[in-house]
N, C-alpha and C positions, 0 to 999 in steps of 0.2 A: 275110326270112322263108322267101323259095321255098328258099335253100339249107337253112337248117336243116332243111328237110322231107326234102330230096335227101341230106342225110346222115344221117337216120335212115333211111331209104326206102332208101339205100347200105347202111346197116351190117347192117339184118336178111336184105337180100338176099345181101350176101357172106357172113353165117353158115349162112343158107341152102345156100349154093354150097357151103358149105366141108361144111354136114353130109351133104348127099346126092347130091354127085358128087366133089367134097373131089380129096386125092392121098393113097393107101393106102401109096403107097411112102414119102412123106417127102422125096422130090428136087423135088418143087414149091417154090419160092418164097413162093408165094402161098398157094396152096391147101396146104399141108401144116399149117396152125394153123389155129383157128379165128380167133385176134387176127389175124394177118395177114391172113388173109381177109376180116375187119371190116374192121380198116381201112384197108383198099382199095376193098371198096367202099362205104365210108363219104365219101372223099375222090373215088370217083369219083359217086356219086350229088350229092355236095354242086359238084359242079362242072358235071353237066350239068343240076342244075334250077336253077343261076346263068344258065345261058345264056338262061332265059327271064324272067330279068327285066327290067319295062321302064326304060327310064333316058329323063330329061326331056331333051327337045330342046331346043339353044340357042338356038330361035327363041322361043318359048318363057321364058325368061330373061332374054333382051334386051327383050323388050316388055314386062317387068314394070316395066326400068329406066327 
């Protein structure tokens, strides 16, 4: 659930980025589309609200068994 939040949370903030600091010239990578700038940070918001997911301990596990 946390990522899917971190890639929308990514993707508005990279259109964001792209419309009001953006690259005028068009030699950006990233920042010269708006798509590109979606989704990048689409896949990076979806990657750093993975980081705080929490995951079950294998102590945890084994005492259920």
């Amino acid at each position: 659930m946390l990522a899917i939040i971190g890639i929308i949370v990514g993707a508005v903030a990279g259109y964001l980025y792209w419309k009001f600091v953006g690259c005028s010239s068009g030699s950006c990578a990233i920042t010269s589309s708006p798509m590109n700038s979606t989704l990048y940070g689409a896949l990076m918001g979806g990657l750093l609200f993975s980081i705080f997911k929490k995951e079950r301990q294998q102590d945890d596990i084994s005492r259920n068994n």
